[in-house]
N, C-alpha and C positions, 0 to 999 in steps of 0.2 A: 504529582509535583509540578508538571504545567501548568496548572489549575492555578494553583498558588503560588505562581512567580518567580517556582525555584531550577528554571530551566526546561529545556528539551532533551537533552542529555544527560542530565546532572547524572550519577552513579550512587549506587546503594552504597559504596563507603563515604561518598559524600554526603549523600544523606544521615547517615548514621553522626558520621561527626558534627553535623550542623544540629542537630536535633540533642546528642547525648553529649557532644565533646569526647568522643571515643573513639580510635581509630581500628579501623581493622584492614589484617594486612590481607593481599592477592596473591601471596604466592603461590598459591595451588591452583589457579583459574586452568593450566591444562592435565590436571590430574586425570589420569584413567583412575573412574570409582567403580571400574569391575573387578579391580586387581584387592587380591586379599594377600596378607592383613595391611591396613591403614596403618602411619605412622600417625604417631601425635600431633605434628603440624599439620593433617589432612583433617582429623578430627577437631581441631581445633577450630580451621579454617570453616569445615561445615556448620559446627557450633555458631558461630561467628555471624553466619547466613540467614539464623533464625531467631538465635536471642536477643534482637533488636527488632523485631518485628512488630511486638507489641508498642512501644513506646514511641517508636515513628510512625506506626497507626494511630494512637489517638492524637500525635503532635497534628496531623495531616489533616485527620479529621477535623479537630478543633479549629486550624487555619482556613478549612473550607464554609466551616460556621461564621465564623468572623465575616468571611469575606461574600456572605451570602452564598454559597456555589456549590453545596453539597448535594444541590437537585440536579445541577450538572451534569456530574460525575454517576449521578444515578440515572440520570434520561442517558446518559455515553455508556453504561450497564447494560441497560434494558437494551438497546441495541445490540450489543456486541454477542450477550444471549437470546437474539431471534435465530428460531432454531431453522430458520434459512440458510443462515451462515453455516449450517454445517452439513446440509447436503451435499453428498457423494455428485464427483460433475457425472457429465456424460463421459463416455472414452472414448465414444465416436467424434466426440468435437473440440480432443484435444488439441488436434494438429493445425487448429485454426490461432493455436496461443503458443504455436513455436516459429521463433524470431525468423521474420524472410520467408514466412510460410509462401508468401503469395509473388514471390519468386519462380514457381515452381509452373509446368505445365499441368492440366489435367490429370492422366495419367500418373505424372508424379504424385501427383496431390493424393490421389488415392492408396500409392504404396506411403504416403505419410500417413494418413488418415489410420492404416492397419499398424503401423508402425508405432502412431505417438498412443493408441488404445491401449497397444498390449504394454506399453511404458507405463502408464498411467493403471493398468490393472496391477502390473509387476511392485511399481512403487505402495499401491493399497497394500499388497501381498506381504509384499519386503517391511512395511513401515518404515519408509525414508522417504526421502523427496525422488522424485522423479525424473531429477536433474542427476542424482548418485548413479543412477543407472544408465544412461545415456543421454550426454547434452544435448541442447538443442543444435549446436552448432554440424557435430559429426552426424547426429538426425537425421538432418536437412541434408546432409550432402548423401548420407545414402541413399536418402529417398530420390535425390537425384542421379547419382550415377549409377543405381540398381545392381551392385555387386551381385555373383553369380556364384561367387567360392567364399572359403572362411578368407582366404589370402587378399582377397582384393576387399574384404568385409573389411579385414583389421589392418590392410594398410591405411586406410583411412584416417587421416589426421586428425585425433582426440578421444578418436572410439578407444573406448578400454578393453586389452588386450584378454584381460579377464574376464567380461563379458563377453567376446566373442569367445572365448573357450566353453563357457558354462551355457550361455544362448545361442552360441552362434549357428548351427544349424536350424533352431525355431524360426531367427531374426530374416533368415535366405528364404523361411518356407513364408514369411508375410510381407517379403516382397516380391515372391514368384504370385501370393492371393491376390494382392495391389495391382499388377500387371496382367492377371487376367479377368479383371474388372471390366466389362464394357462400356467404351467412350460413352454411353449414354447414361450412366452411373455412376462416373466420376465425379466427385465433388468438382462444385462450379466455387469460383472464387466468389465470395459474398460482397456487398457493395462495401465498400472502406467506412467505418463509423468514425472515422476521424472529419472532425468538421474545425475548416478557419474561423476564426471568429472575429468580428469586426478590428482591423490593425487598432491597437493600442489598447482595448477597450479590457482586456483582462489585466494588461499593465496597469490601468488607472485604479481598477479594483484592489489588484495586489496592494497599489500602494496603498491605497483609504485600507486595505487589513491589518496592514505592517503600521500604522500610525495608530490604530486604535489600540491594537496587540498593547504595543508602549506606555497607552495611557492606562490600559485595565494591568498593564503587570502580568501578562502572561503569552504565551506564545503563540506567532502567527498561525503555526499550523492549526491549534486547539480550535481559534476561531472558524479560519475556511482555511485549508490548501489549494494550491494552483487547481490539481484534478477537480476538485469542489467548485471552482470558481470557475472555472471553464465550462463545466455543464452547466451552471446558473448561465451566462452566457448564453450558451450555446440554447436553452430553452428559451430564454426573453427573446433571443432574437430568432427563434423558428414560432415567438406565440404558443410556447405549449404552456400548459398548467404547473404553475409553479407551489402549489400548496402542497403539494406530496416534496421537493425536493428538502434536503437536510438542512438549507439554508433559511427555508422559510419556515422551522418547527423548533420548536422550546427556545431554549435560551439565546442560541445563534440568532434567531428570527429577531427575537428583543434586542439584543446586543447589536449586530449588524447588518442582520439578512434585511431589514428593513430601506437602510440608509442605501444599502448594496444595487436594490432594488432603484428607488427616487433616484441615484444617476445614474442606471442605464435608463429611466424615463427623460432624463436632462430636467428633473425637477431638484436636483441638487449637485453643486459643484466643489469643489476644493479652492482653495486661496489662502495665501499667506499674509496672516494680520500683521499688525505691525512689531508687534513683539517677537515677530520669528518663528511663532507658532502656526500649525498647517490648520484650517477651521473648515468647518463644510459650510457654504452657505445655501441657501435656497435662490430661485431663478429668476430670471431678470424681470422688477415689479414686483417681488414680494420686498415688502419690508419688514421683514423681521429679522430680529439683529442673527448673526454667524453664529453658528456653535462650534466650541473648539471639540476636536477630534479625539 
């Protein structure tokens, strides 16, 4: 639906009624579907969720023909099924992707390190997120204040009272193993992968993305997001290779990764013609007329 101009957002009843002129209703969005038997209005509501699926598929399709972009959505396919994306992480190197990790001393770091693993195997285990089982917030604070009993486990603000009945002895035995870690084994805080990037220079891209998004009819994210636009950045001005990034491959590359490119070189800039419209031009001494945005 981005694709084709019909939001970022928009909702499968929106879609429905744009596509069929048919409305269908929500009232069942928090239904428990493990409870037997279903009333009518639950089975209706599921009906509802599928016999529209045909006909907003070919509508969607057909729209992606029209508007050339069907290779799009198929090069955004072939990505999403790179069977990378679906490697199991490590669970030694969760604790490096829990908020304010690097808050923490040495030592600490290590009872997190055993801490956010056995999270991260529990959640495999469990099939839920990893957050269901203990947040990052009460995490991090165990791994810092090192509780020693269930009582000082579960006083702890946000820990689930639950969990510490069902884990809570495991949870004491992996941070007494955290704690007798030797200081020369303790995970070392890694260098911060966060980098500035030149003041304004991701702003000016934002906007040439937010200007062209308007002219092609679809949305800014589809073309680049901030995160997307910050590593382009952040490569151009460390001089890495830009031919592997997402910006410079299939259709982005054509549509914008190009232009993206020419002004972080300063061989293209933005200006407002006189009709009020934003145009890129090329740099000072070419003469070749503006192109609008």
């Amino acid at each position: 639906a981005s694709l084709i101009g019909w939001g970022a957002q928009i909702s499968f009843a929106k879609i429905v009624k744009k596509v069929t002129g048919k409305k269908i209703y929500k009232t069942e969005t928090y239904t428990d579907w493990c409870r037997r038997p279903l009333r009518q209005s639950q089975i209706d509501y599921a009906v509802d969720d599928v016999r529209y699926l045909v006909p907003v598929y070919h509508k969607v399709v057909k729209q992606l023909e029209k508007l050339n972009r069907a290779e799009w959505v198929q090069e955004e396919f072939r990505q999403l099924a790179d069977p990378s994306n679906f490697e199991l992480p490590d669970p030694k190197k969760q604790y490096m992707k829990v908020k304010n990790f690097r808050t923490l001393k040495p030592k600490n770091l290590a009872v997190l390190r055993e801490l956010a693993a056995w999270r991260e195997e529990q959640a495999i285990k469990r099939d839920c997120l990893a957050k269901f089982i203990i947040r990052d917030e009460p995490l991090l604070e165990i791994a810092r204040g090192v509780p020693v009993s269930r009582k000082e486990l579960t006083d702890i603000r946000g820990f689930n009272s639950r969990e510490g009945n069902s884990s809570g002895d495991e949870i004491l035995k992996l941070i007494q193993a955290g704690m007798k870690i030797p200081e020369d084994q303790c995970p070392q805080l890694p260098e911060s992968s966060h980098y500035a990037t030149g003041r304004g220079v991701e702003e000016l891209l934002a906007a040439f993305v937010q200007i062209r998004s308007e002219v092609l009819k679809i949305e800014p994210h589809m073309l680049a997001d901030r995160k997307m636009i910050h590593s382009f950045v952040e490569a151009h001005e460390k001089k890495e290779d830009l031919d592997q990034h997402p910006l410079f491959h299939g259709w982005r590359r054509e549509l914008i990764g190009d232009d993206l490119h020419l002004l972080l070189e300063g061989k293209r800039g933005l200006t407002i013609n006189p009709n009020g419209k934003v145009s890129l031009i090329h740099s000072p001494g070419n003469n070749e007329p503006p192109q609008e945005s």
